[in-house]
C-alpha positions as CSV (number, residue, x, y, z in Angstrom):
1,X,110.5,125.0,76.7
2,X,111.5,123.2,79.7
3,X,114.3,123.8,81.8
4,X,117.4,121.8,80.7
5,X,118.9,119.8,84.1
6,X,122.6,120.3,83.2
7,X,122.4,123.6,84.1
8,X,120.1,124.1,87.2
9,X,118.8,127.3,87.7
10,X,118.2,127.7,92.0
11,X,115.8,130.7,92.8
12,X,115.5,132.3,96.4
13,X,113.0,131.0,98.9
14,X,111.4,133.6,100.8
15,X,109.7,132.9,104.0
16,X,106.6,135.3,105.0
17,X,107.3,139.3,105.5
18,X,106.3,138.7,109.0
19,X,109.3,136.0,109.8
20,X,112.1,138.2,108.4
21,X,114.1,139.7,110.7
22,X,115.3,143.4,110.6
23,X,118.6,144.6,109.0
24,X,121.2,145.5,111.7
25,X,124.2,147.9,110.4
26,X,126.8,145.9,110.7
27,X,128.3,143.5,107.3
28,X,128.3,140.3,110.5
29,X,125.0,141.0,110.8
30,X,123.8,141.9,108.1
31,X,124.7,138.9,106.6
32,X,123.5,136.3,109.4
33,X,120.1,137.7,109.6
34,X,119.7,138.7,105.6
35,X,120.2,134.9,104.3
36,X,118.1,133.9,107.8
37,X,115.4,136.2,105.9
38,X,115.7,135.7,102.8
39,X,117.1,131.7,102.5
40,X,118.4,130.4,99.5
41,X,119.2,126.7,99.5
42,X,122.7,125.8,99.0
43,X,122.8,122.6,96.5
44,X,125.8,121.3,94.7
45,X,128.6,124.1,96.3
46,X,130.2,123.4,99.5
47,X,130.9,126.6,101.3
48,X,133.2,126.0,104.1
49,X,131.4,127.6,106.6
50,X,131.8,131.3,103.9
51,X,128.8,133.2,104.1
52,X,128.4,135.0,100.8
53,X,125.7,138.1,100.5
54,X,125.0,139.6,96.7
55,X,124.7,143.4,97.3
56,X,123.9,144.6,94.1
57,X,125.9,144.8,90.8
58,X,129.6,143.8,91.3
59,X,129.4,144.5,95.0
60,X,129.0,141.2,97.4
61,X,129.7,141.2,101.3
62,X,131.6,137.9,102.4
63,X,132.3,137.0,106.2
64,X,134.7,134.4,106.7
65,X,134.4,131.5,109.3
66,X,136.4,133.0,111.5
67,X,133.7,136.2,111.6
68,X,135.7,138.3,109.4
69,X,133.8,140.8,106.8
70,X,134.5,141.5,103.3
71,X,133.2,143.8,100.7
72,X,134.6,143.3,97.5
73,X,133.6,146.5,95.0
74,X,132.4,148.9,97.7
75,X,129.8,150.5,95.8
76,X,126.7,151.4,98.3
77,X,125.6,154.7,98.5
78,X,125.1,155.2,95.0
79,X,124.6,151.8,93.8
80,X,120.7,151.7,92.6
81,X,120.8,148.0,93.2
82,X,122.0,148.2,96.5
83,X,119.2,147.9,98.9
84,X,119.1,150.6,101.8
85,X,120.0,148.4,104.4
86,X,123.2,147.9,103.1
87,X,124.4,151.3,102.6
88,X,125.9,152.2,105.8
89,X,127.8,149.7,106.7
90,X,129.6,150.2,110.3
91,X,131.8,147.4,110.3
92,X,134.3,145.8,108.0
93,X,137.7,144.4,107.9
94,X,138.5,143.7,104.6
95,X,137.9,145.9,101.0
96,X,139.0,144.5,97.8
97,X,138.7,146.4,94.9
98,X,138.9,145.2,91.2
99,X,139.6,148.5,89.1
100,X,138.9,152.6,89.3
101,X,135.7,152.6,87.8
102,X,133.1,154.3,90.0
103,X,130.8,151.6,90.5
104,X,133.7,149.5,91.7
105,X,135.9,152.3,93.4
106,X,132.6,153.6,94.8
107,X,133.0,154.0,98.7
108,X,136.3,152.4,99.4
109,X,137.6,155.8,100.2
110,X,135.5,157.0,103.2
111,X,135.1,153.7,104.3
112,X,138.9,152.6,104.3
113,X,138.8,156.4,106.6
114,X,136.3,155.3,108.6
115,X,136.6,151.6,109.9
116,X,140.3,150.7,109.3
117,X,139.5,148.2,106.7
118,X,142.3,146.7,105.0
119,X,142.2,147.7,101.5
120,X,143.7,145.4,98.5
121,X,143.7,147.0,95.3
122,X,146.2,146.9,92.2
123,X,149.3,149.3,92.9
124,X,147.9,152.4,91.7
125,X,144.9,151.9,93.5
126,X,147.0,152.2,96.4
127,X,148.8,155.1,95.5
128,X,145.3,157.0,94.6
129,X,143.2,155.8,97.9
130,X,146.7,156.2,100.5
131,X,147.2,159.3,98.8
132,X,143.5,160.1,100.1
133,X,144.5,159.2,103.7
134,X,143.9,155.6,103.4
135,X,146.1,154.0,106.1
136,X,145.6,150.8,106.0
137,X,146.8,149.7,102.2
138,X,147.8,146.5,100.7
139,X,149.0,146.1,96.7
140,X,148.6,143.4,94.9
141,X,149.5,142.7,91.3
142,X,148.4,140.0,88.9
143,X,149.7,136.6,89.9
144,X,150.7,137.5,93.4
145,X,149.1,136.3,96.8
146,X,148.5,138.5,99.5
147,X,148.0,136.5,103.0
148,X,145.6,138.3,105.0
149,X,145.0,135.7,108.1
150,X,141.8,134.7,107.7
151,X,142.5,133.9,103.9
152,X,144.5,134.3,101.0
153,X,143.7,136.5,98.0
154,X,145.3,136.1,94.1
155,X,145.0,138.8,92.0
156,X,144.4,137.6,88.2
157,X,144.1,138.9,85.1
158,X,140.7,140.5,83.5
159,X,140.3,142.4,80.2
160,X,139.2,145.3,80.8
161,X,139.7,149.5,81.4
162,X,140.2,151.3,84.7
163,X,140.3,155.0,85.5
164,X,139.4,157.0,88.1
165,X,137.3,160.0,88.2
166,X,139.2,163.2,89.5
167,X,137.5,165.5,91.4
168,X,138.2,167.9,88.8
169,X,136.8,166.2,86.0
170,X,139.8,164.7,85.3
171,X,140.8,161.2,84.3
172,X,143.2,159.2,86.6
173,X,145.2,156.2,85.6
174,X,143.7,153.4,87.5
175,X,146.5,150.5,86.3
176,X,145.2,147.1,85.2
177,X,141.9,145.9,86.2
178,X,142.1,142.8,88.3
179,X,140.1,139.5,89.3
180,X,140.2,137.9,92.5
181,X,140.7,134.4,93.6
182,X,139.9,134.5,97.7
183,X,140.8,131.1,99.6
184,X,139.9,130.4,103.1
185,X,140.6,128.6,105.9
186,X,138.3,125.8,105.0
187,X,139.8,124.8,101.7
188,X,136.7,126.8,100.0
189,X,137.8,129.2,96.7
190,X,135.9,131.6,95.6
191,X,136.5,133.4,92.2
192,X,135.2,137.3,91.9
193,X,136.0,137.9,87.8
194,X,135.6,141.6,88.3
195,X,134.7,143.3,85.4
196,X,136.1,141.6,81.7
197,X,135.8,139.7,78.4
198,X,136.3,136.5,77.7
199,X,140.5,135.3,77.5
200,X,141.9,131.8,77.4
201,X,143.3,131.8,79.9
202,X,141.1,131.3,82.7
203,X,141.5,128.0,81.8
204,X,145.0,128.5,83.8
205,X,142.9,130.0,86.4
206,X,140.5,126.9,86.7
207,X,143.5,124.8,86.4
208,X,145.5,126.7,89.4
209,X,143.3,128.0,91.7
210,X,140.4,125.3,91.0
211,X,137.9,127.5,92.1
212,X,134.0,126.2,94.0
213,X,132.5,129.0,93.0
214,X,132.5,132.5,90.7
215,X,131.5,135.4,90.5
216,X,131.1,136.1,86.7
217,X,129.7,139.3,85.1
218,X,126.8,138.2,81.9
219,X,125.5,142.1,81.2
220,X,127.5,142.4,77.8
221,X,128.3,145.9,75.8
222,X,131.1,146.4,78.9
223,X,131.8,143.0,80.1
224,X,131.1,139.1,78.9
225,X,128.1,138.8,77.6
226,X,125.9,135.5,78.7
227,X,127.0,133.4,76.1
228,X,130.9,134.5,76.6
229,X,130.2,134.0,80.2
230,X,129.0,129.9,79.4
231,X,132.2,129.5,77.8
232,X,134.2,131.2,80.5
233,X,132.4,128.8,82.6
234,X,133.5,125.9,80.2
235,X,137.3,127.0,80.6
236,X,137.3,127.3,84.5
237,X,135.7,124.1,85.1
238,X,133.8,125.7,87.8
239,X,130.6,123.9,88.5
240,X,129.1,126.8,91.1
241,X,128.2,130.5,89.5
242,X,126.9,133.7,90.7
243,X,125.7,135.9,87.5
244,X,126.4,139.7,88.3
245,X,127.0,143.1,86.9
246,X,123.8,142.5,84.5
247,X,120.5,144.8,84.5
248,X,121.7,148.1,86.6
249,X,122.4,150.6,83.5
250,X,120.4,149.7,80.2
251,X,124.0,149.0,78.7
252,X,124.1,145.7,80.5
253,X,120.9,144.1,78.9
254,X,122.5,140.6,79.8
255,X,120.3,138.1,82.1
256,X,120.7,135.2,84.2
257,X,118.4,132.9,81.8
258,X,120.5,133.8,78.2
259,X,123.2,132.6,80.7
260,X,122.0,129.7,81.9
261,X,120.7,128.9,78.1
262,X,124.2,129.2,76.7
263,X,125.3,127.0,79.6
264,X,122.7,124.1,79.4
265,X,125.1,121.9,77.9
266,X,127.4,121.8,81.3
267,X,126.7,118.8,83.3
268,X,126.2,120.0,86.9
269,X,125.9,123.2,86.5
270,X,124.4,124.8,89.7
271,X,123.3,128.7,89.2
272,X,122.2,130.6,92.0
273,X,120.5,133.7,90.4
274,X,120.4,136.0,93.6
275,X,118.9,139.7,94.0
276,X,120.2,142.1,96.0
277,X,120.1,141.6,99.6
278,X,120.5,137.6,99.4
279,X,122.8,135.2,99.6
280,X,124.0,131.3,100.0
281,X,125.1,130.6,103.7
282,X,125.6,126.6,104.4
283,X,124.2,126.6,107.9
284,X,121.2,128.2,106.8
285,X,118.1,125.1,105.6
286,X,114.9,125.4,103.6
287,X,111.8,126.0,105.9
């Protein structure tokens, strides 16, 4: 069957192994040289001069265009998605964290310890990570703005769970998982859903925040599944989507084309399907 145009699937373009460049281990670099390797054309999304790298699951790296570096969902070292490259990251300045699961969580800890990275997380986030000898901590809650400089961040709602893994086997209260809407400088918004279902209102969160582009998990059994995530789509009124959180456990049998099949109907619809280790960058052009 052929491909509907409403809903535009847009697949990486790789230039030859012998024109990529090698992986320095830093998140600036990383992401200026990865989407120099490994170019995906940016059509239909204006990025503002955001760089946005997909790292695996529900992690992506995110450098500002002022040079700043993101990682929202630090989870590298034991994420199987997340290629090697990417695992020991040197440099950082902001962490955002959706909820207390591990493959969110993940490495927010030792990394927070290590570069100073401001960490935003919901309030008992913070108390678990500065309990940990996090310094460097800001809490948000849902409907409140934290101004970090180089951009603003929202926390919204998500259905969800969150917990945190004690050392002891134990089971911490993680509070209420969280989405994120991130503006910049530019104007650009992007939307990172975290992990949840389907609720109503993210229409109010299309409507508010009018976001350019989300993040939306499709892997079903523990978040939307791809034809939730079309209608999530329908109720933001967001015309730009990354599918994640799909494919790295077998409980998230979810993929990018029962996504884009549910959302063939949406006029404009641009989805960038990316694997780990690429990204969109707007300075970046097809060879």
């Amino acid at each position: 069957m052929p491909r509907p145009e409403a809903a535009e699937i847009i697949s990486p373009v790789r230039p030859p192994p012998q024109q990529r460049p090698g992986f320095p281990k830093t998140v600036a670099r990383v992401c200026l040289y990865t989407l120099a390797g490994y170019v995906q054309e940016v059509r239909g999304v204006e990025l503002g001069g955001v760089r946005i790298v997909y790292v695996g699951h529900a992690t992506f790296q995110i450098t500002t265009p002022g040079g700043k570096n993101i990682i929202i969902d630090p989870w590298l070292q034991e994420n199987p998605a997340c290629p090697e490259e990417f695992k020991d990251v040197q440099d950082v300045d902001f962490l955002l964290i959706t909820h207390g699961h591990f493959d969110h969580l993940g490495d927010a800890v030792p990394l927070a310890q290590r570069t100073g990275a401001t960490t935003v997380s919901n309030f008992e986030i913070y108390s678990y990570i500065t309990g940990k000898g996090v310094e460097n901590a800001v809490p948000v809650q849902k409907g409140g703005t934290a101004d970090l400089g180089d951009f603003k961040v929202t926390a919204v709602n998500a259905f969800h769970s969150s917990s945190i893994a004690g050392e002891d086997g134990s089971i911490i209260y993680g509070g209420e998982p969280l989405g994120y809407v991130l503006e910049f400088e530019s104007g650009f918004k992007l939307y990172h859903a975290g992990d949840t279902g389907i609720f109503g209102d993210m229409r109010l969160i299309g409507e508010l925040y009018a976001p350019d582009l989300a993040l939306l998990p499709i892997g079903n059994q523990v978040v939307m599944s791809p034809y939730e995530a079309a209608h999530a789509t329908r109720l933001l009124g967001v015309k730009n989507v990354v599918p994640m959180h799909y494919g790295t456990f077998p409980f998230l049998p979810g993929t990018p084309e029962e996504y884009r099949q549910a959302a063939s109907d949406i006029s404009g619809l641009n989805v960038y399907v990316l694997e780990p280790g690429q990204g969109l960058d707007p300075t970046v052009k097809t060879p």
